[in-house]
C-alpha positions in Angstrom: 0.0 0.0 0.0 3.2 2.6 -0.2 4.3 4.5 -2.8 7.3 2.5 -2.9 4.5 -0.4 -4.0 2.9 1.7 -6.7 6.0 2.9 -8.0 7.3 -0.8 -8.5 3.5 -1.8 -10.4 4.7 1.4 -12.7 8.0 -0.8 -13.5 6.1 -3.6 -14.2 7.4 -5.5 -11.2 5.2 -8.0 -9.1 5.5 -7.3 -5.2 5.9 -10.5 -4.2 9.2 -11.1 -6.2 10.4 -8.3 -4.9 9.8 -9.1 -1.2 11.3 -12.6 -2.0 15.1 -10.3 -2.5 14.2 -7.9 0.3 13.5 -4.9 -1.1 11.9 -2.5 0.7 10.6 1.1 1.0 11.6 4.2 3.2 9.2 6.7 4.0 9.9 10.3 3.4 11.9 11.4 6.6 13.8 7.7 6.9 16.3 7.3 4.6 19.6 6.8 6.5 21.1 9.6 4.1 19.4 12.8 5.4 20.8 15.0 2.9 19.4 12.6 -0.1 15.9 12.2 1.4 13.3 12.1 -1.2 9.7 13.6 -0.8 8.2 10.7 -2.4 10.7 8.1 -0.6 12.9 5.6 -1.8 12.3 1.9 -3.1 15.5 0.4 -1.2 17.4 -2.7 -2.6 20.1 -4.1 -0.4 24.1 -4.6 -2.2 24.7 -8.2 -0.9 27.7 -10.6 -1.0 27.8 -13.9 -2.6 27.5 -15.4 0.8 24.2 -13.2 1.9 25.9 -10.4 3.6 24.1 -6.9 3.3 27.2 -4.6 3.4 24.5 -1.4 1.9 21.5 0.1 0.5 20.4 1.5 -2.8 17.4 3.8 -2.9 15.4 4.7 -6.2 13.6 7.8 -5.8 9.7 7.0 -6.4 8.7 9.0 -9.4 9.0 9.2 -13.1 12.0 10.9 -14.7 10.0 14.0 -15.5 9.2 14.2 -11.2 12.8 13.1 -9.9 15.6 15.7 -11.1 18.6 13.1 -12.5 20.5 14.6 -9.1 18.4 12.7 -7.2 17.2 10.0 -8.6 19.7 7.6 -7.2 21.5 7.4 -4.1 23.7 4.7 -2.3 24.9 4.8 1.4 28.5 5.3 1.7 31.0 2.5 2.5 32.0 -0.4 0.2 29.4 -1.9 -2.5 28.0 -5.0 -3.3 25.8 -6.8 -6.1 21.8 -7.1 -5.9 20.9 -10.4 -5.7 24.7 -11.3 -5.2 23.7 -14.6 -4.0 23.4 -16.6 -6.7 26.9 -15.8 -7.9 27.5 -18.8 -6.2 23.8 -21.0 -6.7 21.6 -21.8 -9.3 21.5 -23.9 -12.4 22.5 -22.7 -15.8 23.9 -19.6 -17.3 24.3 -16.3 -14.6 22.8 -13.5 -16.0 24.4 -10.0 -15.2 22.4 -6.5 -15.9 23.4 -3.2 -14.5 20.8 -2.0 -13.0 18.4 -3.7 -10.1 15.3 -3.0 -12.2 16.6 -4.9 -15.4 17.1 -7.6 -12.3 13.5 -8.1 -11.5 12.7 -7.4 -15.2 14.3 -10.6 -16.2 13.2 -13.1 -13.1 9.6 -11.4 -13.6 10.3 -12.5 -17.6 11.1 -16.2 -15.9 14.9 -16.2 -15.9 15.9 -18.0 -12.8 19.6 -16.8 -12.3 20.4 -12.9 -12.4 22.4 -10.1 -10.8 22.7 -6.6 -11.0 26.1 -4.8 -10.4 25.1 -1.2 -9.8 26.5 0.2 -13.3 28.9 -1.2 -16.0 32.0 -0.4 -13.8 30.6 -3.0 -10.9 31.4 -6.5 -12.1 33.8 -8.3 -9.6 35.7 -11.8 -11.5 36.2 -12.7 -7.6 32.9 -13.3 -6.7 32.4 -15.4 -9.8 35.0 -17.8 -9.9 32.5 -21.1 -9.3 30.3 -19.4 -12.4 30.9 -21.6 -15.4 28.3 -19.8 -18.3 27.2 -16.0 -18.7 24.6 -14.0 -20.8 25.4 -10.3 -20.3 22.0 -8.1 -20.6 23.8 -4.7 -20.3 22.1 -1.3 -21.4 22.0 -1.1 -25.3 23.1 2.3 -25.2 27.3 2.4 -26.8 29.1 1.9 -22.9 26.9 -0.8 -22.6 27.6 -2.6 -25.4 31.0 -1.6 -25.2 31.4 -2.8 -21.5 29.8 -6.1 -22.6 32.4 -6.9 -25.3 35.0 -6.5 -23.0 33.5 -8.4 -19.8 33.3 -11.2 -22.5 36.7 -11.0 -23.3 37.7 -11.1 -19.9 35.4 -14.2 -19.6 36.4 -16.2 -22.4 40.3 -16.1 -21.2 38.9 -16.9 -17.7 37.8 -20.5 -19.9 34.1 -19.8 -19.3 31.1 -19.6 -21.9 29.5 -16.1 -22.8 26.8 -14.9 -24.6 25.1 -11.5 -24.7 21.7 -9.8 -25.6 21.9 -8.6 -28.8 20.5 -4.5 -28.9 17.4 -5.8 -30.9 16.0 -7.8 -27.7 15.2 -4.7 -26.5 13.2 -3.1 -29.3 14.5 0.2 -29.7 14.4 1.1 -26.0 16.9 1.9 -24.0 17.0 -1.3 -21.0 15.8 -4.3 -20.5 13.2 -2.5 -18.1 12.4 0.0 -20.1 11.7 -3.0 -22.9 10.0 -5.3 -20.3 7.5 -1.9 -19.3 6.5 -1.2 -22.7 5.9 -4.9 -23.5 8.7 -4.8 -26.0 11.5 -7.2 -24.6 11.9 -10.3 -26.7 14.5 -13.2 -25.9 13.1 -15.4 -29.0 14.8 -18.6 -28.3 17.9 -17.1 -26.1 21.6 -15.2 -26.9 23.5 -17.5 -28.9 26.5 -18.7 -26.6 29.9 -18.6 -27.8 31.8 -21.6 -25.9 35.3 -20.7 -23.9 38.1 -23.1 -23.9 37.8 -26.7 -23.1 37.8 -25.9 -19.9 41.0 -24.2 -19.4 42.3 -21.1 -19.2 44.5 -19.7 -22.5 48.0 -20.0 -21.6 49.4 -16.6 -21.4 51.8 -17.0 -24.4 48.9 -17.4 -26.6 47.0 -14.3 -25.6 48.9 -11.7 -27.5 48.1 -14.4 -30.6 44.7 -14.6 -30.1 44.1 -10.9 -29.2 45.7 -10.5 -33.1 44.3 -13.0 -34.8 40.9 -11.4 -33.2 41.3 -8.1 -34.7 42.6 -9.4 -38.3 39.0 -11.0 -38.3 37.1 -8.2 -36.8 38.4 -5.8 -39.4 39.0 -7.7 -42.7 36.8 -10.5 -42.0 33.7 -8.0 -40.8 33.2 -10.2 -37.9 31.5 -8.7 -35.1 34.3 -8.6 -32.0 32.8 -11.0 -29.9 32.1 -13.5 -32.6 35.8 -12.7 -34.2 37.3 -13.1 -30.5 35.3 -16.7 -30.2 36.6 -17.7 -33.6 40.2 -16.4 -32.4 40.1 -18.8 -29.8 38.8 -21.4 -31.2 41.6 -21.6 -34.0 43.9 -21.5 -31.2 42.8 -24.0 -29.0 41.8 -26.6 -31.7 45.3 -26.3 -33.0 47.0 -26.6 -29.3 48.2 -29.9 -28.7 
């Protein structure tokens, strides 16, 4: 019956997921940030570790972009940061799906994916905390940093020997997020990312990166292979022809 409630039926979110990850709201006059306090309140979503530990708070200002100036719109507690839903870094069956924001999150579990976390922003992702994660579909903004950060988490994934795939831009059908897409009853999966397989389980030895890392870019730019599928095809010629 809060705003915090009325604001998440605006995103398209059902309450009951939401209370499943322990999001809450804070009245006008509670958040723990006086100077940020919002007039409307905040919808709060707690930054977790893999292993359950709320180390802070994110609050969303309740309101549309036209109500909330961009200044305060957004507002984390100080100290050290975590991921939303950080748990299942470390459980769950099949592929981990990573979003930036904590809206995308619930966007995609309300969609029925079982297995996502959000990492506050492109610049949030931590390979520590994902060391036991063997597959990844990143669902990153389709705006250029997004797609930009994406290519290069995937690199970083593929010579950590795991599996990546990414939602292509199209997915989201012109819009801007996967929320934004899920809201306006645009986001299509279709029948899921097409995965582009890491080593056979193995990391590439380090005298092959500066190989692979060429032979990547002579594909991306005279072959007119997209990056991702040029660094995938990279690897693949390198592995196959490793003893």
């Amino acid at each position: 019956g809060s705003r915090g409630e009325g604001y998440l039926r605006q995103r398209g979110i059902p309450l009951t997921l939401t209370e499943q990850l322990g999001v809450g709201y804070a009245a006008p006059g509670t958040w723990p940030h006086a100077a940020r306090d919002w007039r409307g309140g905040r919808v709060v979503f707690p930054h977790t570790t893999p292993d359950g530990r709320v180390v802070n708070l994110y609050g969303r200002a309740v309101g549309t972009a036209e109500q909330v100036p961009k200044a305060k719109r957004h507002d984390h507690l100080p100290g050290g940061k975590g991921c939303f839903n950080a748990a299942t870094l470390q459980a769950g069956a099949g592929p981990l799906w990573v979003c930036e924001g904590v809206f995308d999150a619930l966007a995609l579990l309300a969609a029925g994916v079982p297995r996502v976390v959000a990492i506050f922003g492109v610049q949030g992702w931590r390979w520590d905390w994902a060391r036991e994660v063997r597959a990844l579909v990143f669902a990153l903004d389709a705006d250029a940093a997004g797609q930009q950060q994406w290519r290069a988490l995937a690199r970083q994934a593929a010579l950590r020997g795991k599996r990546v795939a990414g939602l292509e831009p199209t997915a989201y059908g012109g819009y801007k997020d996967v929320n934004e897409a899920w809201m306006a009853g645009a986001l299509t999966m279709g029948d899921g990312p097409v995965v582009l397989d890491g080593p056979k389980g193995r990391e590439l030895p380090a005298d092959l990166r500066d190989a692979w890392a060429e032979r990547a870019a002579i594909m991306e730019c005279d072959g007119g292979l997209a990056r991702p599928v040029a660094e995938h095809a990279a690897w693949r010629w390198l592995t196959d022809a490793a003893p």
